[in-house]
One Martini backbone bead per residue (centre of mass of N, CA, C, O) as a GRO file, in nm:
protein
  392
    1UNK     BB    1   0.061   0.065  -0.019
    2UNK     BB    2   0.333   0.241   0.031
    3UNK     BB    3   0.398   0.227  -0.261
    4UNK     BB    4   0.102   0.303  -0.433
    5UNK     BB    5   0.118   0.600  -0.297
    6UNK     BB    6   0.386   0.668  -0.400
    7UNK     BB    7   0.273   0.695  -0.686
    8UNK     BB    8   0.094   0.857  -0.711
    9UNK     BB    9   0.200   1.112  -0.603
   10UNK     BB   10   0.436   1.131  -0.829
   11UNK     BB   11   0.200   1.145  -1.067
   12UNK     BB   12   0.085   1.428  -0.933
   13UNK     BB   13   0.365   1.617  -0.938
   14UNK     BB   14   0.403   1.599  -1.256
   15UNK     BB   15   0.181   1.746  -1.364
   16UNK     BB   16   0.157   2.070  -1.301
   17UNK     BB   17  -0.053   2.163  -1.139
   18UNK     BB   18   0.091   2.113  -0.827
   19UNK     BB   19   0.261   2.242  -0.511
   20UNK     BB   20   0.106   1.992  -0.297
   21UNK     BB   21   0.102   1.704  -0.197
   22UNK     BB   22  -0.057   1.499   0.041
   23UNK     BB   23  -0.065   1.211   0.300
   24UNK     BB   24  -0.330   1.084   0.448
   25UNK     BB   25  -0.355   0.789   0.680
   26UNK     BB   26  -0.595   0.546   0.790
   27UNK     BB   27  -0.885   0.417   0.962
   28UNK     BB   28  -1.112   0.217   0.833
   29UNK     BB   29  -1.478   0.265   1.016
   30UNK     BB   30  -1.723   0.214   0.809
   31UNK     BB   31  -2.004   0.071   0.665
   32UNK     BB   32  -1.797  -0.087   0.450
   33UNK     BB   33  -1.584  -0.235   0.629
   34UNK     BB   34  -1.261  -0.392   0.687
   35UNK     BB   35  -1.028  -0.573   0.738
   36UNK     BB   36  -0.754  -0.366   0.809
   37UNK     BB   37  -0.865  -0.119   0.685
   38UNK     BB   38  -0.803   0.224   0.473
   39UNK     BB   39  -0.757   0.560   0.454
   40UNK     BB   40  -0.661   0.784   0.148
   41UNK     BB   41  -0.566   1.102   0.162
   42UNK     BB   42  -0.557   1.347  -0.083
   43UNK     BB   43  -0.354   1.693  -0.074
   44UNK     BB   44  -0.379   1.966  -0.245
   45UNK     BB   45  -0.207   2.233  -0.449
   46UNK     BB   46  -0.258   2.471  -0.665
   47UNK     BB   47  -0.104   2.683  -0.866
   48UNK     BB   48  -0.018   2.958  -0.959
   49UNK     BB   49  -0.075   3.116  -1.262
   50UNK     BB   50   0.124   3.328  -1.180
   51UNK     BB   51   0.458   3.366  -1.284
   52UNK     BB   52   0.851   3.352  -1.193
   53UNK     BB   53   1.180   3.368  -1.355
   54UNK     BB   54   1.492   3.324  -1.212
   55UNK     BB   55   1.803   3.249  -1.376
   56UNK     BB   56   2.092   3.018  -1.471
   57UNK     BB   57   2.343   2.941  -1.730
   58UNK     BB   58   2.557   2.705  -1.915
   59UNK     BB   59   2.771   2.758  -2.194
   60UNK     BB   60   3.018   2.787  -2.455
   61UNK     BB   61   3.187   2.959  -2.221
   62UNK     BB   62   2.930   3.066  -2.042
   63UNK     BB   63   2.704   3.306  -1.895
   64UNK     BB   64   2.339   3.276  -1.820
   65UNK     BB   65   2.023   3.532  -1.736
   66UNK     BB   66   1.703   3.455  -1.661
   67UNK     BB   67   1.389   3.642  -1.721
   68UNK     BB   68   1.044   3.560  -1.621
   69UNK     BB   69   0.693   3.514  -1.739
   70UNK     BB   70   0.416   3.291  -1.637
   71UNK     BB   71   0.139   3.036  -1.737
   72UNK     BB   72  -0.012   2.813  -1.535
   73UNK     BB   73  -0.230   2.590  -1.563
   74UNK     BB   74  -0.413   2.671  -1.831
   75UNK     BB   75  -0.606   2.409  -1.878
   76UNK     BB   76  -0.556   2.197  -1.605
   77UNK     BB   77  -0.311   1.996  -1.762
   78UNK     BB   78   0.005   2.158  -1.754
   79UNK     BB   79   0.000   2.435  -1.871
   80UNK     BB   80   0.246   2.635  -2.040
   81UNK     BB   81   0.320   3.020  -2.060
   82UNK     BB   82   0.650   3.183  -2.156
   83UNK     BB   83   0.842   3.452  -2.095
   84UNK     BB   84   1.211   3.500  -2.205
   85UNK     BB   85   1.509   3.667  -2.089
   86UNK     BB   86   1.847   3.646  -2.186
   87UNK     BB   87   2.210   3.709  -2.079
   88UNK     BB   88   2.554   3.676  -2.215
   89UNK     BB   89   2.855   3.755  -2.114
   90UNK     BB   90   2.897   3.727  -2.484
   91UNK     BB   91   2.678   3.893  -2.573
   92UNK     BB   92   2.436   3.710  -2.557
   93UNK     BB   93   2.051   3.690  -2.681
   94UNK     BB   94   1.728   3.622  -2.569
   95UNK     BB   95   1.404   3.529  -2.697
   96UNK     BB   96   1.089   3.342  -2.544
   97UNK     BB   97   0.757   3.243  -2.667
   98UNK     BB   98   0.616   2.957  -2.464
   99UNK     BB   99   0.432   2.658  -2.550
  100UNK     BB  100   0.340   2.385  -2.306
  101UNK     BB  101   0.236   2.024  -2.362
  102UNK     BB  102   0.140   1.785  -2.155
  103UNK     BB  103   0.138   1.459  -2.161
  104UNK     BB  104  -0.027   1.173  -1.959
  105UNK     BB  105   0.163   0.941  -2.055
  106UNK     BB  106   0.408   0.682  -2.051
  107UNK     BB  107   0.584   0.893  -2.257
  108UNK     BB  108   0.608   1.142  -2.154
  109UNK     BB  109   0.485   1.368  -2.335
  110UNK     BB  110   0.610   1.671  -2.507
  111UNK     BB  111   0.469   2.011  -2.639
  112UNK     BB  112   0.667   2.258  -2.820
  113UNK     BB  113   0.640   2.619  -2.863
  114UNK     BB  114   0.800   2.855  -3.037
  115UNK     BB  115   0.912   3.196  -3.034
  116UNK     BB  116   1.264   3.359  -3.142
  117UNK     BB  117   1.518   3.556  -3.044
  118UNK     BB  118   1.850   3.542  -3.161
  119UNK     BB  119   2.199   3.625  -3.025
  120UNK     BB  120   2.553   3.618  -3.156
  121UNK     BB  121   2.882   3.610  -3.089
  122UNK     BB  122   3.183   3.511  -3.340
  123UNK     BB  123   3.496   3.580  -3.299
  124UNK     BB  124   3.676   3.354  -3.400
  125UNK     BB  125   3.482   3.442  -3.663
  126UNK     BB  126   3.401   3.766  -3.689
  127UNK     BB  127   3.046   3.686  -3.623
  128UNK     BB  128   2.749   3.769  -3.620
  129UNK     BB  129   2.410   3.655  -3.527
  130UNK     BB  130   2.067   3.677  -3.616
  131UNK     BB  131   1.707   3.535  -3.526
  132UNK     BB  132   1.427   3.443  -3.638
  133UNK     BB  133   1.164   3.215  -3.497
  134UNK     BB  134   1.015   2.860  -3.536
  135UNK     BB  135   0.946   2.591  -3.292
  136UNK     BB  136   0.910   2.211  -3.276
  137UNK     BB  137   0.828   1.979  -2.999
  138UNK     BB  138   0.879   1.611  -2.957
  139UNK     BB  139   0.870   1.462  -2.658
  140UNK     BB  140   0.987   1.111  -2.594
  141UNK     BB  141   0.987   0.795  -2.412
  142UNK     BB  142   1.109   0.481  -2.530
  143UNK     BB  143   1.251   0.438  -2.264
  144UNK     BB  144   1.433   0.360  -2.062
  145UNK     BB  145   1.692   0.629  -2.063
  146UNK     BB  146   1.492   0.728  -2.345
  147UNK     BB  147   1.499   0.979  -2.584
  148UNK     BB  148   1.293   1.181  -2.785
  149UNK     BB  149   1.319   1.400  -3.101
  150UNK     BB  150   1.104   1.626  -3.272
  151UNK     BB  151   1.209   1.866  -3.477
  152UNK     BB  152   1.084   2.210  -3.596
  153UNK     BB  153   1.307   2.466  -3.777
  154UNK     BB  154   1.227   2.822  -3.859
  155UNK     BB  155   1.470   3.045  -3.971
  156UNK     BB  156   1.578   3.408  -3.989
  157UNK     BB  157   1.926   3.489  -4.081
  158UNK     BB  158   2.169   3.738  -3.965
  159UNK     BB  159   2.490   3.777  -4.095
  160UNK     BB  160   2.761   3.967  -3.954
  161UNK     BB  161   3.011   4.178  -3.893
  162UNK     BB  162   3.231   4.293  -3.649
  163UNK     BB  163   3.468   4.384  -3.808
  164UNK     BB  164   3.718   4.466  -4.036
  165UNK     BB  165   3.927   4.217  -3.958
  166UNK     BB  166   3.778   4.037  -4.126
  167UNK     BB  167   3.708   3.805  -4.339
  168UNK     BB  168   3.600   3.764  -4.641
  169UNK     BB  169   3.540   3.446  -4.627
  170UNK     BB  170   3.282   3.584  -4.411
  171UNK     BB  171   3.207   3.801  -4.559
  172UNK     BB  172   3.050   3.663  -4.807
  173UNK     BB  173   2.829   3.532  -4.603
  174UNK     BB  174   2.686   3.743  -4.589
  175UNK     BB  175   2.356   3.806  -4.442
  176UNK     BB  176   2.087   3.631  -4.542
  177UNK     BB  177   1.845   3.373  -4.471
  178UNK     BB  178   1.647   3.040  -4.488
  179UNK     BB  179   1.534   2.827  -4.230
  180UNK     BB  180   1.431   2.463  -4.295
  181UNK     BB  181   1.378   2.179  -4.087
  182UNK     BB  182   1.454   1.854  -3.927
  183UNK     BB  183   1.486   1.698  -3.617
  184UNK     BB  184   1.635   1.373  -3.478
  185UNK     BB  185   1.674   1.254  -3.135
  186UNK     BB  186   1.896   1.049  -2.948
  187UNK     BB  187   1.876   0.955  -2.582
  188UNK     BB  188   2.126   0.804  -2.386
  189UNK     BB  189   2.117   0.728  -2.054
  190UNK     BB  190   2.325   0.526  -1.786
  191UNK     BB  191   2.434   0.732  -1.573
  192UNK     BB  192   2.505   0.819  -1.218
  193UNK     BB  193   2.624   1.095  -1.334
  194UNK     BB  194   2.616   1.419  -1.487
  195UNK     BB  195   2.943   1.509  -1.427
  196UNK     BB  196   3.017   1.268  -1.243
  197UNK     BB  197   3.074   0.963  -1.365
  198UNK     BB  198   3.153   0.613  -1.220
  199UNK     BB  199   2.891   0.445  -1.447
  200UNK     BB  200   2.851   0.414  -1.768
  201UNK     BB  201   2.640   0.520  -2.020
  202UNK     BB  202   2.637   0.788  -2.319
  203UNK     BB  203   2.426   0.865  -2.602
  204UNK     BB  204   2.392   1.074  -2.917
  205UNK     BB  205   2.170   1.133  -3.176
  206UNK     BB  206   2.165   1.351  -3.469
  207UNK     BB  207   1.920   1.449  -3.734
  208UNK     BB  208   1.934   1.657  -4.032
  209UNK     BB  209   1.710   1.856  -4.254
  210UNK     BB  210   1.783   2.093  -4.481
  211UNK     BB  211   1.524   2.231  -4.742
  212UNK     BB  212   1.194   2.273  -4.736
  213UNK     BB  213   1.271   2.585  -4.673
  214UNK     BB  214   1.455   2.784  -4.828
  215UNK     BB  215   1.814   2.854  -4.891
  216UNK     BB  216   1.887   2.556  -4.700
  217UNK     BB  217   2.100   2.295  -4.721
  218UNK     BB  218   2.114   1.997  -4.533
  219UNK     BB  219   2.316   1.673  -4.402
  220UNK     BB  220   2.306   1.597  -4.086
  221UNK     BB  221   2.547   1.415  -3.850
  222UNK     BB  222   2.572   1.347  -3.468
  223UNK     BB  223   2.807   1.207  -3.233
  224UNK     BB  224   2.774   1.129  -2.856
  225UNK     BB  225   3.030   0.936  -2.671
  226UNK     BB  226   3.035   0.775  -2.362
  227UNK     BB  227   3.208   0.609  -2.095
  228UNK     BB  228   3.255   0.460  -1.749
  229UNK     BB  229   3.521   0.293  -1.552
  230UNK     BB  230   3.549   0.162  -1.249
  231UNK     BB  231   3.833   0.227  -1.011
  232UNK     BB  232   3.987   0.213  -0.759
  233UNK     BB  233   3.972   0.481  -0.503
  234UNK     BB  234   3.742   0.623  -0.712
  235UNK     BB  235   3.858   0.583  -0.996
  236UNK     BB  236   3.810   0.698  -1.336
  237UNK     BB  237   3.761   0.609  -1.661
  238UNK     BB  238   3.708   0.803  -1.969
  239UNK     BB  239   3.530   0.793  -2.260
  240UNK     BB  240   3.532   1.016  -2.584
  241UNK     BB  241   3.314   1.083  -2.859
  242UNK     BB  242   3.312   1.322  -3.152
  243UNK     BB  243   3.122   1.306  -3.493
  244UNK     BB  244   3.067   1.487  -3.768
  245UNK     BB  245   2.844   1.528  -4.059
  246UNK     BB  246   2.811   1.747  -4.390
  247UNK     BB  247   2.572   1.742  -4.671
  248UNK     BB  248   2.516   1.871  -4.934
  249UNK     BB  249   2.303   1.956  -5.142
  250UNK     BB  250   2.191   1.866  -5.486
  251UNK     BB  251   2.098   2.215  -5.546
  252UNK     BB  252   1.991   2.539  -5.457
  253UNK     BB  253   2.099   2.509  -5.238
  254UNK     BB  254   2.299   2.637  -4.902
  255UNK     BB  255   2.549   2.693  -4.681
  256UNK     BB  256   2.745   2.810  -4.418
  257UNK     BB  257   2.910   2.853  -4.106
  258UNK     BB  258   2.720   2.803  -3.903
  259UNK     BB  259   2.644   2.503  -4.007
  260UNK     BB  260   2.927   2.439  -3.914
  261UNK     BB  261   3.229   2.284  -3.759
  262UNK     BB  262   3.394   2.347  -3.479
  263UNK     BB  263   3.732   2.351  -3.352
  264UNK     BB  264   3.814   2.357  -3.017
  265UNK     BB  265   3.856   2.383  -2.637
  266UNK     BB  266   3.727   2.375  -2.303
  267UNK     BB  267   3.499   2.113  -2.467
  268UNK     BB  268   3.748   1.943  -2.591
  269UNK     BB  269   3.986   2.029  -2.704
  270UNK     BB  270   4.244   2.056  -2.581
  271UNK     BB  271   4.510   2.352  -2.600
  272UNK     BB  272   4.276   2.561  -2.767
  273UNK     BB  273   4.108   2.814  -2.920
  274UNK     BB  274   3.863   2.845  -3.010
  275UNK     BB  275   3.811   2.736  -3.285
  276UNK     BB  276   4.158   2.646  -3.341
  277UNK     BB  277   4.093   2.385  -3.547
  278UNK     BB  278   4.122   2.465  -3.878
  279UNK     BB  279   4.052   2.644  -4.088
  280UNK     BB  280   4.157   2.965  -4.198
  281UNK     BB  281   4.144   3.342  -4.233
  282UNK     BB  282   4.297   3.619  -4.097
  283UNK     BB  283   4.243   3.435  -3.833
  284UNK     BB  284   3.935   3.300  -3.929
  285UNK     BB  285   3.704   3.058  -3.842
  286UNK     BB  286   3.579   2.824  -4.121
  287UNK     BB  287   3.538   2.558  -4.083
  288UNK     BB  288   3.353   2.233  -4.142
  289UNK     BB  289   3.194   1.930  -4.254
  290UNK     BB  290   3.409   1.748  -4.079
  291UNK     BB  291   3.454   1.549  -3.772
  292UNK     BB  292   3.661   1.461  -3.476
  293UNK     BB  293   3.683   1.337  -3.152
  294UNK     BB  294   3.881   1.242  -2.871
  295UNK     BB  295   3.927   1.085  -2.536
  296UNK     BB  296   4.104   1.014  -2.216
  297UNK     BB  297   3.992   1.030  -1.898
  298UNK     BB  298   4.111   1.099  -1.529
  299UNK     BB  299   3.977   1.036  -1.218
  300UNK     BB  300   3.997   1.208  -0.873
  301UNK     BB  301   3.985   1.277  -0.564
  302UNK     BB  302   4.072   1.448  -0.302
  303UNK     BB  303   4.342   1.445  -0.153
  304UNK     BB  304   4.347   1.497   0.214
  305UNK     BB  305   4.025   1.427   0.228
  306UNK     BB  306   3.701   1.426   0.348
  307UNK     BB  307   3.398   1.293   0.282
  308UNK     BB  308   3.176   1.500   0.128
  309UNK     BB  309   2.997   1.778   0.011
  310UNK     BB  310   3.256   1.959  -0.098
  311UNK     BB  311   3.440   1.695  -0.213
  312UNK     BB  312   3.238   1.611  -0.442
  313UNK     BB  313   3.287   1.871  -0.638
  314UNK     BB  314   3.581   1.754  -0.701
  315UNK     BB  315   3.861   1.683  -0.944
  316UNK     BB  316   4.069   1.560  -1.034
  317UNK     BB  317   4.242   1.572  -1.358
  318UNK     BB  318   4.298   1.411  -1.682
  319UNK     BB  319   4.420   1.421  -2.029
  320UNK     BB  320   4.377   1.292  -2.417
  321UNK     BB  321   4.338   1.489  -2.666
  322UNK     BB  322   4.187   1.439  -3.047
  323UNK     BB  323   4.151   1.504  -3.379
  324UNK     BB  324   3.962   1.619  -3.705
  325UNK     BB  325   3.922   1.879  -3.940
  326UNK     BB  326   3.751   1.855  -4.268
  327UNK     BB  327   3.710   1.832  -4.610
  328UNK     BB  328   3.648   1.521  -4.635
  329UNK     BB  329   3.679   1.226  -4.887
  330UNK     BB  330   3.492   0.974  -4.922
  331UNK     BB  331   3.533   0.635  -4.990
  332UNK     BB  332   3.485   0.284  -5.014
  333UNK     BB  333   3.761   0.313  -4.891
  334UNK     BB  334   3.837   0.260  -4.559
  335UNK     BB  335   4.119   0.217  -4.581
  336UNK     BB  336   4.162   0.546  -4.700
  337UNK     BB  337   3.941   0.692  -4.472
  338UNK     BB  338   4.108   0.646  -4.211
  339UNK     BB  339   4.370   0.804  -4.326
  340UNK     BB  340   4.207   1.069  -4.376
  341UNK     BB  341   4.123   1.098  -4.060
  342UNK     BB  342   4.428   1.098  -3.901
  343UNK     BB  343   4.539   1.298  -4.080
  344UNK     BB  344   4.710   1.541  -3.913
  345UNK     BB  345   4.617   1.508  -3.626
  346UNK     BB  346   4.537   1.602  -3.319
  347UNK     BB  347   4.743   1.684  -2.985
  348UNK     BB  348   4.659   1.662  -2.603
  349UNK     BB  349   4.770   1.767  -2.290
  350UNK     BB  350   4.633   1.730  -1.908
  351UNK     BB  351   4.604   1.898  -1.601
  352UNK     BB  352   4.366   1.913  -1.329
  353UNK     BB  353   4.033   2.069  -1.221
  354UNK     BB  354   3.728   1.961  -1.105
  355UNK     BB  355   3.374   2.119  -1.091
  356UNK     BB  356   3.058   2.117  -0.959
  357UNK     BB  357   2.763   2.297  -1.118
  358UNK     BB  358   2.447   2.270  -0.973
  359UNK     BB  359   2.459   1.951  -1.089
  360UNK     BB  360   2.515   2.016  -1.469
  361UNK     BB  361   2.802   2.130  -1.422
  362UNK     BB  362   3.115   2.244  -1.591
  363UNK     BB  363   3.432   2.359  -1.374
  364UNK     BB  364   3.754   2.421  -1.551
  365UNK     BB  365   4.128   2.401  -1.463
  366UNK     BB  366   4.400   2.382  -1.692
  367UNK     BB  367   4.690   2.199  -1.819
  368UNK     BB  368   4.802   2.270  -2.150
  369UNK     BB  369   4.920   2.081  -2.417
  370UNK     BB  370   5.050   2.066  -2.727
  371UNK     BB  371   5.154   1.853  -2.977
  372UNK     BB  372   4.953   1.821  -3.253
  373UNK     BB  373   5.001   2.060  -3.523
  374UNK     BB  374   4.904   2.278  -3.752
  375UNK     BB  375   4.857   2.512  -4.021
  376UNK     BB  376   4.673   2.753  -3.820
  377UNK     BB  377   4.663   2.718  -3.580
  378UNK     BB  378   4.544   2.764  -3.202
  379UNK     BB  379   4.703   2.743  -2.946
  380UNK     BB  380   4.710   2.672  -2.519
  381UNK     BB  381   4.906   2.717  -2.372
  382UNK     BB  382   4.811   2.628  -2.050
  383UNK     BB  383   4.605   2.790  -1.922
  384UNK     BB  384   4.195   2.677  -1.881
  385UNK     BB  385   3.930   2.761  -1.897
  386UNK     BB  386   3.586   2.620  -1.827
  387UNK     BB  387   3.219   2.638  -1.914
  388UNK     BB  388   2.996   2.331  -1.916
  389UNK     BB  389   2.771   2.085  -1.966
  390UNK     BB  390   2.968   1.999  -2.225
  391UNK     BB  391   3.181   1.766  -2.287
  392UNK     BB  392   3.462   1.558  -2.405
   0.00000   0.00000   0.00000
């Protein structure tokens, strides 16, 4: 009974209708009473209607402030609509005014649609970009901790040069464009924890193509593969691969920079400066098709240190990040396709601290080495700070 108790609130909890459950047990002793019969009173509190949210999150090598106002459970089965607007360190900032609606059937299926605007800039390769769209996504749970997502994504972008010291090949893609887009991701977590995880797999795949309608086309595949396996004295070795290829569609369809994948920071190759490594000119980093990157690091808590909830935030840190990206051409010969993604590529190692930030972000401090480095790129030998959700 107190197992079916406890089922009943945790789904009444989830509803997004109230914010207080309570659950008084007692003996019933009514007139149609059994033998050690009990009555259960279920107590909610549905919340208020209007609301506010100032909150926090990092990512990309930033930190971003939002705040905003929303209408909760706006037509009793939790549905909700919030107006948010955030400001980041690196001047981005968005709007967006979202309403979401969640289905409470076994796969938690959840419909959101955004209207937003969004803008961004990217000093590494020298342009500012402004987004303004419609976002549509329907995400639902096919197994445990399996997720999956499918996003329509239209958006009118205009990206615009930072300075005159802009390189051509930049300044060249500027302009308006518009992009309508088809995106399904699926989600796989099994790790025991999100930041510092001591045993457990996760791994995320996405596919894109966009060309539905204006003038940007193209078929993307993007995968992040972790692993991590527990070994004495609590020291975790963990490895990571993240690999993308970007296919142009074969019509009048056309795609630009910032559809591109840069390499590169202290959230991947470390070693190197943001989106340090691959083609450039004049300074300025132009992406390219196609990336790889790989990694192996090995963790070990605080020595000299009793185990507590402060220390449970820290860990020592060692890694070896190698990585690849180029415009490459890939044929049916595997092993000359293999050839082609190891040529040139990068190597770097280094030791460092890392902290758990709010237990879903991470903020490392790191001494790093570039060992093997190609013509154009920017290495960043020594201290390296990154603060970011997502790691290689």
């Amino acid at each position: 009974v107190i197992l079916k108790i406890h089922e009943a609130r945790t789904r009444l909890s989830k509803l997004g209708c109230f914010k207080d459950v309570g659950v008084f047990i007692d003996t019933y002793d009514g007139p149609d009473a059994v033998e050690d019969g009990i009555e259960v009173t279920f107590e909610v509190r549905e919340v208020n209607l209007l609301g506010a949210k100032v909150n926090t999150s990092v990512g990309n090598n930033e930190g971003t402030v939002s705040t905003g106002g929303l209408l909760k459970n706006i037509f009793g089965r939790g549905e909700e609509l919030s107006c948010e607007y955030s400001h980041g360190t690196k001047k981005s900032s968005s709007f967006f005014t979202t309403f979401t609606k969640p289905f409470h059937n076994e796969a938690s299926t959840v419909f959101t649609s955004s209207v937003y605007q969004q803008g961004t800039e990217a000093p590494w390769s020298g342009f500012k970009e402004f987004d303004r769209g419609l976002l549509l996504t329907l995400a639902f749970n096919s197994a445990s901790n399996v997720q999956q997502k499918l996003i329509l994504d239209g958006a009118w972008r205009h990206i615009t040069c930072l300075s005159r010291s802009t390189a051509f090949a930049v300044r060249e893609q500027a302009g308006h464009s518009l992009k309508s887009a088809l995106r399904h991701e699926l989600l796989v977590d099994r790790r025991d924890d999100l930041v510092f995880p001591s045993d457990g797999v996760a791994f995320t795949i996405k596919n894109e193509l966009a060309g539905l309608g204006g003038d940007i086309g193209f078929l993307k595949n993007e995968l992040d593969f972790q692993v991590n396996v527990p070994l004495p004295k609590e020291m975790v070795i963990q490895g990571s691969l993240l690999a993308g290829h970007l296919l142009p569609l074969r019509n009048n369809k056309t795609h630009c920079i910032t559809d591109r994948f840069m390499l590169g920071g202290p959230m991947n190759v470390r070693g190197f400066e943001m989106a340090g490594i691959g083609p450039h000119s004049d300074g300025c980093s132009l992406g390219a098709d196609m990336y790889w990157a790989a990694a192996l690091h090995a963790y070990s808590p605080l020595p000299l240190l009793n185990r507590g909830s402060i220390s449970e935030k820290f860990r020592l840190h060692a890694f070896v990040n190698t990585g690849n990206i180029g415009d490459f051409v890939l044929t049916d010969d595997y092993k000359q396709n293999l050839q082609t993604l190891v040529r040139d590529m990068r190597l770097s190692y280094g030791a460092g601290l890392a902290m758990s930030f709010g237990g879903f972000a991470r903020v490392e401090l790191n001494y790093c080495i570039p060992l093997l480095l190609q013509r154009g790129d920017r290495p960043n030998q020594g201290l390296q700070f990154g603060i970011a959700v997502s790691y290689l």
